[in-house]
C-alpha positions as CSV (number, residue, x, y, z in Angstrom):
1,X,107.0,108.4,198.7
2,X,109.1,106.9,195.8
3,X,109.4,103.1,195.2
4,X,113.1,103.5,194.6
5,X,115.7,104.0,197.8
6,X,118.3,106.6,196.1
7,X,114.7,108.9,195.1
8,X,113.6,108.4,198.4
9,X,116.1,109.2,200.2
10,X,117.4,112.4,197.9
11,X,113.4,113.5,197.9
12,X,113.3,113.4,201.7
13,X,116.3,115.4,202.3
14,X,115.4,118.1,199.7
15,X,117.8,117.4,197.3
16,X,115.2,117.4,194.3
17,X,114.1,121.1,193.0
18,X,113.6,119.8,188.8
19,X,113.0,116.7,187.7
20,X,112.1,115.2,184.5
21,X,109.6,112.0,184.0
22,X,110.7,111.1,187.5
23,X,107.7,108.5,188.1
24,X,109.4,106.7,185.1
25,X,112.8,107.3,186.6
26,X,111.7,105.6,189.7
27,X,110.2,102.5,188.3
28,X,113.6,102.6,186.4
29,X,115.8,102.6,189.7
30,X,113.7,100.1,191.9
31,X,114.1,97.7,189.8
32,X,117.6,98.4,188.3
33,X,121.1,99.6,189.1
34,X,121.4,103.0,186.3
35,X,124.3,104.7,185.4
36,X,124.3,108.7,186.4
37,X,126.7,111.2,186.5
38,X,127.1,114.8,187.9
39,X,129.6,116.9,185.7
40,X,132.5,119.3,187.4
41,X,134.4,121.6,186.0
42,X,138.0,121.9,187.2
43,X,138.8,125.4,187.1
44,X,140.6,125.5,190.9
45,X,142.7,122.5,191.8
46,X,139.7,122.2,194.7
47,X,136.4,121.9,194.8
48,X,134.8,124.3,197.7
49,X,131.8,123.4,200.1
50,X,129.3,125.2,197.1
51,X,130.0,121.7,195.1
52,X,129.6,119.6,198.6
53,X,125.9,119.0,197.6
54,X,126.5,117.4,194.6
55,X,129.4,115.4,195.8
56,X,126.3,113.9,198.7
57,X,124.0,113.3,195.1
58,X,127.2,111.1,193.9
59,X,127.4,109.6,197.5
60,X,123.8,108.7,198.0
61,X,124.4,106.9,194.4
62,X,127.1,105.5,195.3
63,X,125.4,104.1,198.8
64,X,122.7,102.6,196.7
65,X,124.4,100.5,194.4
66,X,124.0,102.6,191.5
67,X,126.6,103.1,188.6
68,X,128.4,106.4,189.5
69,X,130.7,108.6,187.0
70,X,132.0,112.1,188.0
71,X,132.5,113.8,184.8
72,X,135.5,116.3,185.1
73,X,135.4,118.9,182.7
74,X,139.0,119.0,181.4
75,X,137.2,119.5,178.0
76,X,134.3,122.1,178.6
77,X,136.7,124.1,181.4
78,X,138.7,125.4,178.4
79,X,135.4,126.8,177.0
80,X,133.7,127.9,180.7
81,X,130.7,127.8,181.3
82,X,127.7,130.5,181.4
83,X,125.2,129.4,184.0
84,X,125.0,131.6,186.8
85,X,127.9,133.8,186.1
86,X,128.1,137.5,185.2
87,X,130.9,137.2,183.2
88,X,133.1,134.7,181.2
89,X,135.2,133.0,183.3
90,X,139.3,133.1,182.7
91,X,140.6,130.8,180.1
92,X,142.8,127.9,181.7
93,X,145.4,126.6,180.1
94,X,145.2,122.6,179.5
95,X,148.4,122.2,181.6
96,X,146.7,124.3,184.4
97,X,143.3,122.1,183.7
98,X,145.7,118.9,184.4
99,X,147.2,120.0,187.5
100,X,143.9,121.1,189.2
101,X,142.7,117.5,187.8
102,X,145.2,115.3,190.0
103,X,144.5,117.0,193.0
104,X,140.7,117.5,192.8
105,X,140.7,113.8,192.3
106,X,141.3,113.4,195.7
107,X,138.2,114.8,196.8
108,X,136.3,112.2,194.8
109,X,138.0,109.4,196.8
110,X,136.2,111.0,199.9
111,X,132.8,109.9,198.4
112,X,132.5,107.5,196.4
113,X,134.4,104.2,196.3
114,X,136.6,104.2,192.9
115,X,137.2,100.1,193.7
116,X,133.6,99.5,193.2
117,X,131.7,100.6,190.5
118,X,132.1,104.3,190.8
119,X,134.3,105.9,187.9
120,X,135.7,109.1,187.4
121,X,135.6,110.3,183.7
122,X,137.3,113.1,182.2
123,X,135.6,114.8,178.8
124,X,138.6,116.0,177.3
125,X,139.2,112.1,175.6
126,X,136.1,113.0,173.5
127,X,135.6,116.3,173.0
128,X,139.7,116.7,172.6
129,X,138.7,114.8,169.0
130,X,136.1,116.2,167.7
131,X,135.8,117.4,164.7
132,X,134.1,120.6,164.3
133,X,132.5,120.5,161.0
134,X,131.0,117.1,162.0
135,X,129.9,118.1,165.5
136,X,127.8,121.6,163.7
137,X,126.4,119.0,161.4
138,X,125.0,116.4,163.2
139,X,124.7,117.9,167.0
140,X,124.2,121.7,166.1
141,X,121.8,120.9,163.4
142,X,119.4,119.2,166.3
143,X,119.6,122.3,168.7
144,X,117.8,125.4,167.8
145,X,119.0,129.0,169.3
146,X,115.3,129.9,170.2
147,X,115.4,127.6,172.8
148,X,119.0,128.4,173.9
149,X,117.6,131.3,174.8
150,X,115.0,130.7,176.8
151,X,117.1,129.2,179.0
152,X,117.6,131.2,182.4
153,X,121.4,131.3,182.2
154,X,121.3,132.6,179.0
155,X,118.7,134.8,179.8
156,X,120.0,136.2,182.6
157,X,123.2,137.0,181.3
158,X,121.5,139.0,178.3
159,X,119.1,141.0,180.9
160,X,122.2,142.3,182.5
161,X,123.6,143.3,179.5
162,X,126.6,141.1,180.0
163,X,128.2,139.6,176.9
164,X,128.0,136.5,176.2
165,X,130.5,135.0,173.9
166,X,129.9,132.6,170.9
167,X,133.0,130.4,173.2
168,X,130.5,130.2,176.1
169,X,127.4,129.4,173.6
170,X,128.8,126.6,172.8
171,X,129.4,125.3,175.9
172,X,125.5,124.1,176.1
173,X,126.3,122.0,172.8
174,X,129.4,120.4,174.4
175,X,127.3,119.1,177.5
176,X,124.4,118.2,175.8
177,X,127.2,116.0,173.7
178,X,128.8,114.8,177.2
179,X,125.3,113.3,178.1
180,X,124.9,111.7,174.8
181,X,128.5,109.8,175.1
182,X,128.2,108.6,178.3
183,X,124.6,107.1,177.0
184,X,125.9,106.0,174.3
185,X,129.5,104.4,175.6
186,X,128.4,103.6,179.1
187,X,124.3,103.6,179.3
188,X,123.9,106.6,181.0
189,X,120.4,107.0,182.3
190,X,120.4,110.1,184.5
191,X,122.1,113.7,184.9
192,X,121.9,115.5,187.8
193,X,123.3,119.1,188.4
194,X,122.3,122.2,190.3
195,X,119.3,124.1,189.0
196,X,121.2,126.7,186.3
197,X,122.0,123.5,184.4
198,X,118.6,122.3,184.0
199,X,118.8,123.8,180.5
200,X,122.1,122.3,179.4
201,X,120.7,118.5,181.0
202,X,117.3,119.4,179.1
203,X,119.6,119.6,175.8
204,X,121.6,116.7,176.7
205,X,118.0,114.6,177.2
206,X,116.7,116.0,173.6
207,X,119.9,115.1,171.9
208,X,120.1,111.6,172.7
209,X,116.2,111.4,172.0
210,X,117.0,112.6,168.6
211,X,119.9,110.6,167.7
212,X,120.0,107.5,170.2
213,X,116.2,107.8,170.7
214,X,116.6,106.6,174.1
215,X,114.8,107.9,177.1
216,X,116.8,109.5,179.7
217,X,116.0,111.5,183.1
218,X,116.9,115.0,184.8
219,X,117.0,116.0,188.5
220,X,118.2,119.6,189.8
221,X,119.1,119.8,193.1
222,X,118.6,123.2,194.4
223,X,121.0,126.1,194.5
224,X,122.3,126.7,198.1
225,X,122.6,130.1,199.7
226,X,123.1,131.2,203.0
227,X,120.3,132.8,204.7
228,X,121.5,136.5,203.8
229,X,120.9,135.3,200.2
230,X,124.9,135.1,199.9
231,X,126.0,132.4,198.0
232,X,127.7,128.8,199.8
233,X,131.1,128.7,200.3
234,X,132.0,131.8,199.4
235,X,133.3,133.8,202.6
236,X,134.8,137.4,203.1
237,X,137.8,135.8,203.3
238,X,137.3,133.4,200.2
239,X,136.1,130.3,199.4
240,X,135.8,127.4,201.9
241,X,138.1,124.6,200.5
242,X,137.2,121.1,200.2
243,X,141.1,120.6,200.5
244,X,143.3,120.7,203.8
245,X,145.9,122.2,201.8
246,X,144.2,124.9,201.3
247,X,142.0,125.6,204.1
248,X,143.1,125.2,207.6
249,X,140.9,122.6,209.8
250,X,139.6,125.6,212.1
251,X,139.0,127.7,209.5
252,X,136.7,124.8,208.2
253,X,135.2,124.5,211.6
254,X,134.7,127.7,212.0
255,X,132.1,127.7,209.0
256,X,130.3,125.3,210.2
257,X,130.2,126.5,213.6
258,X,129.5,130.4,212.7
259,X,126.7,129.2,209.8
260,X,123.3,131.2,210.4
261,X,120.9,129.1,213.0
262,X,117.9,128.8,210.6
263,X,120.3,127.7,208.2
264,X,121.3,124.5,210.4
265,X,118.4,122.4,209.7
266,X,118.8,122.7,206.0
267,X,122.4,121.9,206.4
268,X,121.8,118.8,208.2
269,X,119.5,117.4,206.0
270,X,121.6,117.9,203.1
271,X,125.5,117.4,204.3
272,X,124.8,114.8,206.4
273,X,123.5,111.3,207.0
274,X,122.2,111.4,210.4
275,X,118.6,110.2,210.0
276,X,115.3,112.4,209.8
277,X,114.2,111.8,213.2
278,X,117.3,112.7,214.6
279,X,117.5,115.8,212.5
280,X,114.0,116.9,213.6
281,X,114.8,116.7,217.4
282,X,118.1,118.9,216.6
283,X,115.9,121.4,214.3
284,X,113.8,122.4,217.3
285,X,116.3,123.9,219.3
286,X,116.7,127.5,220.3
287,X,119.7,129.4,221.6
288,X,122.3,128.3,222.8
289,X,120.9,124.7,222.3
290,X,120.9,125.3,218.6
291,X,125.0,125.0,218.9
292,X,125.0,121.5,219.4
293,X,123.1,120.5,216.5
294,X,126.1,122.9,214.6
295,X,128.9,120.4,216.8
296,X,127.2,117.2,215.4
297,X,127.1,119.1,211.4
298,X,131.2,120.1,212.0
299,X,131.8,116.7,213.1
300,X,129.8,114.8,210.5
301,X,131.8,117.2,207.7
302,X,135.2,116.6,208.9
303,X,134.9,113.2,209.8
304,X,132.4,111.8,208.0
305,X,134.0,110.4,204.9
306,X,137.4,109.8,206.5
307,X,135.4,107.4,208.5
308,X,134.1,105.7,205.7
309,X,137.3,105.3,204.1
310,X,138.5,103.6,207.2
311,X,135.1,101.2,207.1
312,X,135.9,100.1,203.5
313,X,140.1,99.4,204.8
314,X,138.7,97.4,208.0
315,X,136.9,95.6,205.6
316,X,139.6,94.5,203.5
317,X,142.5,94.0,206.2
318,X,141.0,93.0,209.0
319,X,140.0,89.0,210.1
320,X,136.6,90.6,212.0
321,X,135.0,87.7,212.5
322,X,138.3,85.9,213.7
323,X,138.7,88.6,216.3
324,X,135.2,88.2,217.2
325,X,135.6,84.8,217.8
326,X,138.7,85.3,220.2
327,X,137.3,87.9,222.2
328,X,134.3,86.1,223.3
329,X,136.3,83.2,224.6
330,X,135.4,79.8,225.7
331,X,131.5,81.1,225.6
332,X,131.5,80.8,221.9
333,X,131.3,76.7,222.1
334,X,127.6,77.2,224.4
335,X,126.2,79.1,221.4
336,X,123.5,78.4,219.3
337,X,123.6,78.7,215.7
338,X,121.0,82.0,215.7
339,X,123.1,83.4,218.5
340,X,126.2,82.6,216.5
341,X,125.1,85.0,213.6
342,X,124.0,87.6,215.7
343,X,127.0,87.6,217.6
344,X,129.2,87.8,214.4
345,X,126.7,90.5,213.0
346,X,126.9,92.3,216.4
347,X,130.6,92.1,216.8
348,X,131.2,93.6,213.1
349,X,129.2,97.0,213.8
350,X,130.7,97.0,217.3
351,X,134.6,96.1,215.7
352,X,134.2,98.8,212.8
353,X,132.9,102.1,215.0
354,X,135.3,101.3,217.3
355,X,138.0,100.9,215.0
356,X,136.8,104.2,213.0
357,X,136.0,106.5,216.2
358,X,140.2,105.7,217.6
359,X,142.0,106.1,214.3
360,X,139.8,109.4,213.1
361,X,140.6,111.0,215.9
362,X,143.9,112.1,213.7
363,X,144.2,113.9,211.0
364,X,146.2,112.7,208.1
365,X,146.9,109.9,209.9
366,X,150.8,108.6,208.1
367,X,152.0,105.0,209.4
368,X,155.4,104.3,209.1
369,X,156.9,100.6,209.0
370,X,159.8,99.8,211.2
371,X,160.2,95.9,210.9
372,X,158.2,92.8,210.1
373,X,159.3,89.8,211.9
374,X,157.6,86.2,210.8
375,X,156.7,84.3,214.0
376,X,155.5,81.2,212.7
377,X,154.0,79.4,209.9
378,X,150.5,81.5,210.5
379,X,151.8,84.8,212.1
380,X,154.0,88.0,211.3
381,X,154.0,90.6,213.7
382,X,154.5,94.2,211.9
383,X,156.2,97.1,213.9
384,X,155.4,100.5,213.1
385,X,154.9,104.2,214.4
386,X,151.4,106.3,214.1
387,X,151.9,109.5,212.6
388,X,149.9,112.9,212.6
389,X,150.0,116.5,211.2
390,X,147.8,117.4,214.2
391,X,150.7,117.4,217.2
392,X,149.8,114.4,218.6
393,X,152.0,112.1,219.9
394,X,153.8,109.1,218.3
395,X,152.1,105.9,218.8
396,X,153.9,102.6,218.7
397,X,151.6,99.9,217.0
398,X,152.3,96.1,216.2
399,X,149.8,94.4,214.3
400,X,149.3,91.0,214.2
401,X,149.1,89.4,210.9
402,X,147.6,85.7,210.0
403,X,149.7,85.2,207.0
404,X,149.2,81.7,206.5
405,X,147.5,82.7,203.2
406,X,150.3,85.2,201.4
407,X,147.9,86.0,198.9
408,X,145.5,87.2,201.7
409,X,147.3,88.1,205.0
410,X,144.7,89.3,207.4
411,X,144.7,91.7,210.7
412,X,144.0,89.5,213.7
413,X,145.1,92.1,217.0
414,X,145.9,95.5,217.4
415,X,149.0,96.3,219.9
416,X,149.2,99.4,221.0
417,X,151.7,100.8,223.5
418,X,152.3,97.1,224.5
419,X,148.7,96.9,225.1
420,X,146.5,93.7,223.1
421,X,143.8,95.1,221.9
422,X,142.0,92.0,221.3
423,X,143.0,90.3,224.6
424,X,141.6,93.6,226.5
425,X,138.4,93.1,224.8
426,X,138.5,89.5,225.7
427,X,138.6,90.0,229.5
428,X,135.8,92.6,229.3
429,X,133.7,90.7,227.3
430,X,134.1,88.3,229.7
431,X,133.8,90.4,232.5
432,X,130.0,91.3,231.4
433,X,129.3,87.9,231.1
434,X,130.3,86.6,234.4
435,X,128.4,89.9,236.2
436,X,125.5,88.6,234.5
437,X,125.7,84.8,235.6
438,X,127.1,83.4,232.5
439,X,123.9,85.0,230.5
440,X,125.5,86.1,227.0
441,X,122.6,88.2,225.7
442,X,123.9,90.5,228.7
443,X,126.6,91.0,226.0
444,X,124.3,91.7,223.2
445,X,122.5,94.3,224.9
446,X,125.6,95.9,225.8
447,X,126.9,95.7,222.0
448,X,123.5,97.4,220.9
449,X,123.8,99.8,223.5
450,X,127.3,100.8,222.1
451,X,126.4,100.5,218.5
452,X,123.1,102.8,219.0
453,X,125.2,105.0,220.9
């Protein structure tokens, strides 16, 4: 059990597999925020489901107030990188590199929150200017090949008998020199990466010991196969996409759905946030039963971060606590002050799965604005049509705007198809209420039930 929430969450699910000083890392996190990054490199313009574990490291991060940067590689994918692969990888071109960039960034947006503290970073401003006399001198000096090649990436490639160029050597150099300028520009503290770069993180850790003489940390997270020892993502048919654009939503649910049954409970611990006990009680079905557990890991997938996106814009655009208010009517005034911030605390869990559960039903939702007509000094009712790529129908929306603060204008109802979403909640609300002789907590109970639901 570790002290810090991010290490005990990550160590629960079985995200750690190496780990360097990680007692001191976790004194470190409980009583700090750190910086830590997880490096990509950008040589599809998508990410498939093999890099979907480390996009959960950078969410669990994220979750836990932590500093998050996702290093692209626009710099080290001209070089490629050796771990893990047979052979050198094509040489992009930096226009190609820059293409793949703008759309993979995308993916990022899914998991971590870019408004917050969460950064994307893209090597290619430093390692564009370096200059290569200066970077043999004082970073190749501090790396010795005898240890280069202990590493297994390196040593794996050389037992096949599979070249390895001098391009793709120094490809170690150039990451261990990433880690050392994001410690030294932003006060990076941790690298984490999938076990074939525990050797490249390892340099990274030595180099800034040698020339910022800081102390910084490592964690691998293990490398993912499917149960036939094939590696994840990687289909007969190709890789499964992280991108709708280039994988279809069934083919993507049909993964998920076709994935081996002793390989669900691994999945679920890793690719999704449903908690442990949950994902015990799912583990220990058989047969047919064992189909449901793979329903709740294609939902979580394809809904899961398109949810939270839609938390973080209720958030932002909606009055909740106004609309809470409303909907519970003239029994607000018989509240006490305790009940008053359980109600609002209530309401906000109850207002924001609701509001998530209607509007990710559709995929890629698109709204278009038809008019926006000011009713009075406070309200401005906005007209517009609910798009979606998935042949559903058009739905006509008004929303209900409090604008007597321009500088914040706020959500206050929802009307759909003519229908008040707010004023429908009102009368059941107080439909519970009155079955219930006036007791309110009748209402509370029913809002947990909902929320646990």
């Amino acid at each position: 059990m570790f002290k810090s929430n991010f290490l005990n969450e990550i160590s629960t699910r079985g995200f750690i597999y190496q780990s360097s000083d990680i007692e001191d890392l976790d004194t470190l996190m409980n009583q700090k925020a750190i910086t830590a990054y997880i490096g990509f490199d950008i040589t599809s313009d998508s990410l498939h489901i093999g890099s979907l574990l480390q996009l959960m490291l950078l969410h669990w991060l994220d979750y836990y107030d932590h500093k998050t940067i996702a290093l692209i590689g626009g710099g080290t994918t001209l070089i490629g990188d050796p771990s893990g692969k047979d052979e050198g990888r094509k040489i992009l071109q930096l226009q190609d590199i820059e293409n793949n960039i703008v759309k993979i960034e995308k993916i990022f947006e899914k998991f971590i929150n870019l408004k917050d503290k969460a950064k994307i970073i893209n090597n290619y401003e430093w390692l564009s200017d370096i200059n290569y006399i200066n970077f043999l001198r004082d970073v190749g000096s501090r790396v010795t090949i005898n240890k280069m090649l202990t590493f297994e990436s390196v040593k794996n490639r050389l037992d096949r008998e599979q070249p390895l160029t001098f391009l793709e050597f120094n490809y170690m150099l150039l990451q261990a020199y990433d880690y050392y300028h994001l410690n030294k520009e932003y006060d990076c503290e941790l690298q984490l990466g999938g076990s074939d770069q525990w050797g490249n993180i390892v340099s990274g850790i030595d180099l800034i010991r040698r020339l910022n003489n800081k102390k910084t940390f490592a964690i691998t997270s293990p490398l993912i196969t499917n149960n036939d020892g094939s590696k994840m993502g990687k289909t007969a048919d190709g890789a499964i996409w992280l991108d709708e654009c280039k994988l279809s939503n069934y083919d993507f649910y049909q993964f998920w759905r076709n994935a081996d049954d002793t390989d669900v409970p691994k999945f679920l611990h890793f690719f999704t946030k449903l908690p442990l006990e949950e994902i015990s009680k799912l583990s220990k079905l058989k047969g047919q039963e064992i189909n449901e557990a793979k329903k709740i890991l294609v939902k979580t997938n394809s809904a899961e971060y398109k949810s939270e996106k839609l938390t973080e814009i209720a958030l932002v655009t909606v009055d909740i606590k106004g609309v809470g208010l409303y909907t519970l009517g003239p029994y607000r005034k018989d509240l006490t002050e305790e009940q008053k911030k359980e109600y609002a605390n209530l309401f906000k869990k109850y207002f924001l799965k609701t509001f998530v559960s209607r509007l990710t039903d559709y995929s890629e939702p698109k709204i278009d604005v038809i008019s926006a007509e000011k009713k009075n000094e406070k309200y401005t009712i906005v007209s517009s049509i609910l798009l979606a790529t998935d042949k559903k129908p058009e739905v006509k929306i008004d929303w209900r705007v409090y604008t007597k603060n321009p500088n914040k204008p706020l959500i206050r109802d929802l009307i759909i198809e003519g229908l008040s979403l707010a004023r429908t909640q009102k009368e059941e609300f107080s439909s519970i209420i009155e079955s219930n002789d006036g007791d309110i907590n009748a209402l509370f109970n029913k809002l947990r039930e909902f929320i646990n639901s």
